[in-house]
C-alpha positions as CSV (number, residue, x, y, z in Angstrom):
1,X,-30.6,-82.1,-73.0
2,X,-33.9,-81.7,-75.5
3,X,-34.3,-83.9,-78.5
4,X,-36.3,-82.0,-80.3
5,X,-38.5,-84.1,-82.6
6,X,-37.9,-87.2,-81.5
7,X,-40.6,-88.8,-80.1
8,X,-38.8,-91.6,-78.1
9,X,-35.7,-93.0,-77.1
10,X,-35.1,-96.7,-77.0
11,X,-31.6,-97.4,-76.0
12,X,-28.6,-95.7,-74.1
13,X,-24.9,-96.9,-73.3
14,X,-22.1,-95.7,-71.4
15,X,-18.9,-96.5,-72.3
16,X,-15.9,-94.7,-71.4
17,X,-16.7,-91.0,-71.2
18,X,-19.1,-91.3,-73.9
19,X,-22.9,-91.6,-73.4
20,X,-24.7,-92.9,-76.8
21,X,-28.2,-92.5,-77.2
22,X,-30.7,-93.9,-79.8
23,X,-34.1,-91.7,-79.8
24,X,-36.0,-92.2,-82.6
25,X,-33.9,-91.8,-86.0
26,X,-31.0,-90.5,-84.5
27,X,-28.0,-91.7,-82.9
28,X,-26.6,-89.1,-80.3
29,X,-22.8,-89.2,-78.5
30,X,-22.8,-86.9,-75.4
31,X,-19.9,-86.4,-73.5
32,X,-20.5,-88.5,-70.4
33,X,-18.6,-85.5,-67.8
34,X,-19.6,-82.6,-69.2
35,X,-23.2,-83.6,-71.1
36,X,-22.6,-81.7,-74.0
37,X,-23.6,-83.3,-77.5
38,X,-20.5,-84.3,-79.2
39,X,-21.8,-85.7,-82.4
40,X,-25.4,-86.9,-84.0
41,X,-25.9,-89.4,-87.3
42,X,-29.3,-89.8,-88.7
43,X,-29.9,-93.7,-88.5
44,X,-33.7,-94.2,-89.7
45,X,-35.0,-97.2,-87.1
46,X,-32.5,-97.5,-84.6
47,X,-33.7,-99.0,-81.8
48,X,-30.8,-101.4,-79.6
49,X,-27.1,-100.5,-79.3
50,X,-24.1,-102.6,-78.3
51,X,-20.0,-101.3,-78.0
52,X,-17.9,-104.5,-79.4
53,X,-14.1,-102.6,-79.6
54,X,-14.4,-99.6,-81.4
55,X,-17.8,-100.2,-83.0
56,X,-21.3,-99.8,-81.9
57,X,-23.6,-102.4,-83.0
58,X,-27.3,-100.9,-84.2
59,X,-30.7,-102.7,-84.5
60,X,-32.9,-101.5,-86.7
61,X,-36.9,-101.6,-87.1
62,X,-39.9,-99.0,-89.0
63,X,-43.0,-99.4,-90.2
64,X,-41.9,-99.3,-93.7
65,X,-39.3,-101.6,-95.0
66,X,-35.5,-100.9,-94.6
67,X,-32.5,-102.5,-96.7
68,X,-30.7,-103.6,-93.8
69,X,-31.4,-104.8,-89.8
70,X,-28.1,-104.6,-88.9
71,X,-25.2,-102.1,-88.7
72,X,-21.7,-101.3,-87.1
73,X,-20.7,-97.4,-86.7
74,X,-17.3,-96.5,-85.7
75,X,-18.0,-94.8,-82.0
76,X,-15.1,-92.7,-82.1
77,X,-16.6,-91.2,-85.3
78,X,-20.1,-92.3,-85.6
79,X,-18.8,-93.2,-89.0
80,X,-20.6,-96.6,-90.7
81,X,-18.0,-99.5,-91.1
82,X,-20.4,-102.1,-92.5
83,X,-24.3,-102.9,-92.6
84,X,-25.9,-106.4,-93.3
85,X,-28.4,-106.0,-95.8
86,X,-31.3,-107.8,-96.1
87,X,-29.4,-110.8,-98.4
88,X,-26.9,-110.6,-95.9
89,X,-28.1,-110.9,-92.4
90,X,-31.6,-110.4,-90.9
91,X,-34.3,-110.2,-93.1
92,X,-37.0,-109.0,-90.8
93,X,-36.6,-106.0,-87.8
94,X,-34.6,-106.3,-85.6
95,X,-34.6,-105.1,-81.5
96,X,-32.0,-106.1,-78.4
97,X,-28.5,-106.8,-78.7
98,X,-26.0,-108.4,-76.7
99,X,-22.2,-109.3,-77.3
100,X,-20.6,-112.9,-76.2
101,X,-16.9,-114.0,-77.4
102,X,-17.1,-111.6,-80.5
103,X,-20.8,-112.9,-81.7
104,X,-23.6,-110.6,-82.1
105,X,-27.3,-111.8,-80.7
106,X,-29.8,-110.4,-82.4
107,X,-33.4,-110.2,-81.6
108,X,-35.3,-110.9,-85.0
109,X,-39.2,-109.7,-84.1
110,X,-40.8,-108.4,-87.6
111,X,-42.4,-106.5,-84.8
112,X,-43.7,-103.6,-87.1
113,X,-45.7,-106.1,-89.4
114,X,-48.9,-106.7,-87.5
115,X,-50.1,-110.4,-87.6
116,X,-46.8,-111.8,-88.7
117,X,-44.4,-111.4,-85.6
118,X,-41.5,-114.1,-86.2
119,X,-39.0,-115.2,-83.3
120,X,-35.7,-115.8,-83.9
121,X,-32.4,-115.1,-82.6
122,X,-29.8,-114.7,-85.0
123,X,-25.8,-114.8,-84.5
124,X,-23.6,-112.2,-86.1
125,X,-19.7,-113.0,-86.7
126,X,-17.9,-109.9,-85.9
127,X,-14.9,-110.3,-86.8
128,X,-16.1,-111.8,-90.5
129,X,-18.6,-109.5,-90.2
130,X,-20.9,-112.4,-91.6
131,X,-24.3,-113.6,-90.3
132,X,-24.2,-117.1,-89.3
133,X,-27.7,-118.7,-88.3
134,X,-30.9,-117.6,-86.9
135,X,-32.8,-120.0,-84.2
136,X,-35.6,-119.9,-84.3
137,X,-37.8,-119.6,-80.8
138,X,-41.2,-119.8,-82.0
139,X,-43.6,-120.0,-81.2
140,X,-44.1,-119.3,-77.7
141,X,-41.0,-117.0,-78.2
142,X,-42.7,-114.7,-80.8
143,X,-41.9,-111.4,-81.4
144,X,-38.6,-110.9,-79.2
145,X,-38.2,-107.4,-78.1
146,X,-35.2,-106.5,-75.0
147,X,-32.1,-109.4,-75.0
148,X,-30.8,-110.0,-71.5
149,X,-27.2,-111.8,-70.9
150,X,-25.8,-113.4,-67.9
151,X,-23.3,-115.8,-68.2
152,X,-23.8,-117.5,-71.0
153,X,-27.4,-117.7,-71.2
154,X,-29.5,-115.1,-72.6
155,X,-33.0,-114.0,-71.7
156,X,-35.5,-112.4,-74.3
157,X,-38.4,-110.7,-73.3
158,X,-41.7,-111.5,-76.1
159,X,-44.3,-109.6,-77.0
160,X,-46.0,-112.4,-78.2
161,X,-49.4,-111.3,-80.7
162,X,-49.5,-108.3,-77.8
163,X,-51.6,-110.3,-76.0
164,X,-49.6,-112.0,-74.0
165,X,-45.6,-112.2,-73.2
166,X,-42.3,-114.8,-72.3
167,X,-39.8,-114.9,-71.6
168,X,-36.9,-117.1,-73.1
169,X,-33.9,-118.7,-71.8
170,X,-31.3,-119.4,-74.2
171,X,-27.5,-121.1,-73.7
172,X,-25.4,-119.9,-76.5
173,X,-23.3,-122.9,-75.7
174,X,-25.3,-125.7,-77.1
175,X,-28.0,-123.1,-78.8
176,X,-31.2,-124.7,-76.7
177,X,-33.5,-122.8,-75.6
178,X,-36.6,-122.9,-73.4
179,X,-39.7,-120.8,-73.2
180,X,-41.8,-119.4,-70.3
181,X,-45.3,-117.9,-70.7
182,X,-46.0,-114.9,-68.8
183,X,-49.4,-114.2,-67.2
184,X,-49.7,-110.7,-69.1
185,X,-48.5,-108.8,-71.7
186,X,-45.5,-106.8,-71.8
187,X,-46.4,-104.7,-74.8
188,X,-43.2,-102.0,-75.7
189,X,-42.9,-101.1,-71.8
190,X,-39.9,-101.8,-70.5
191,X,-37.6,-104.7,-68.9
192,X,-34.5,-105.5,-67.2
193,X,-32.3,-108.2,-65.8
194,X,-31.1,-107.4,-62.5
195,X,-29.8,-109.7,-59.2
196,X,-31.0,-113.2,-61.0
197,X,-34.6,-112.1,-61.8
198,X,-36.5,-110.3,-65.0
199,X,-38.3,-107.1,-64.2
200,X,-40.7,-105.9,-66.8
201,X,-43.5,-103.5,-67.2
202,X,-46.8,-105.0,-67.5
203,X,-49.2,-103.5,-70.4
204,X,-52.1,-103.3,-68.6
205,X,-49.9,-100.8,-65.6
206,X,-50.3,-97.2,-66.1
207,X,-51.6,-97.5,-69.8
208,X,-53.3,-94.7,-70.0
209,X,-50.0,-92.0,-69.6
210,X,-50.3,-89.5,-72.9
211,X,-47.4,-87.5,-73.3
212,X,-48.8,-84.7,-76.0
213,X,-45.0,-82.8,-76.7
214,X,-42.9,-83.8,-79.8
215,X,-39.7,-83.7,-77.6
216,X,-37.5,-86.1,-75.6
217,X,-35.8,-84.9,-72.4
218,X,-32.7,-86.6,-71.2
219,X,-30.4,-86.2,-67.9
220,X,-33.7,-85.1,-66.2
């Protein structure tokens, strides 16, 4: 398929037979046998996804302020059930999440404020559909973009100030954390946990791709 417009994606799912995709401002539901587009909702700064039952759990972050980081759609519908607004949950953009024992983790970055990157990871109730806490990783673990589970520890991936990157280990047990600094930065590229280790894509590796079209190609 061809997104037109969209200049990137930053999340997909499977679940079931649906494929969900979030490119750009839009949230897309293909069918995952056929690849035909079954539905699309216009959701200005979604960037993670995450299925919990019937919803699918949205970050959110944009250059210019939203009202709220933090949203549940209905993925049989792609209907909203609820959003945390900014009183009500996080207060600053938001990037991965991940789903433990009906609790939302949220990465809390404030990535698209340049100079005031924050670090926190905050815990969503789902079934109160409440925001608990926020911990708060800095400040080693500034700027939190992808959240990695296994087990019941959880591994962020931070930017940083863009200069540099960690990666932190957190037990959503006891709520400790601990930080590692990474001998280059990250930047947006991309990372993944896979067989006990973190892959990511180093800044300074093929920097210099320019992509010039205003379209996004999936299924390629």
């Amino acid at each position: 398929d061809t997104i037109e417009v969209a200049n990137f994606a930053s999340d997909v799912i499977i679940d079931g037979d649906f494929i969900y995709v979030a490119a750009d401002s839009l949230l897309l539901k293909y069918d995952k046998n056929s690849l035909t587009l079954d539905d699309v909702v216009t959701i200005e700064g979604i960037r993670k996804m995450a299925v919990w039952n019937n919803q699918i759990l949205i970050t959110r972050g944009e250059s210019m302020a939203l009202n709220s980081y933090f949203l549940a759609y209905d993925k049989n519908t792609l209907n909203l059930i609820y959003e945390l607004d900014t009183a009500n949950g996080p207060t600053y953009t938001t990037e991965g999440v991940v789903v433990l024992n009906d609790t939302a983790y949220v990465a809390v970055s404030n990535a698209f404020v340049w100079g005031n990157e924050k670090g926190y990871i905050g815990l969503v109730d789902l079934n109160s559909q409440s925001y608990l806490e926020q911990i708060d990783i800095m400040p080693d673990g500034k700027n939190p973009d992808n959240l990695m589970i296994s087990g019941n520890k959880l591994y962020t991936l931070n930017n940083t100030d863009w200069t540099n990157s960690s990666i932190t280990e957190f037990n959503c047990l006891d709520r400790t954390f601990m930080t590692t600094s990474l001998s280059a930065s990250s930047g947006c590229g991309a990372s993944v946990f896979a067989d006990n280790n973190i892959y990511y894509h180093r800044y300074d590796y093929n920097n210099s791709f320019v992509d010039t079209n205003s379209t996004l190609n999936l299924f390629n």
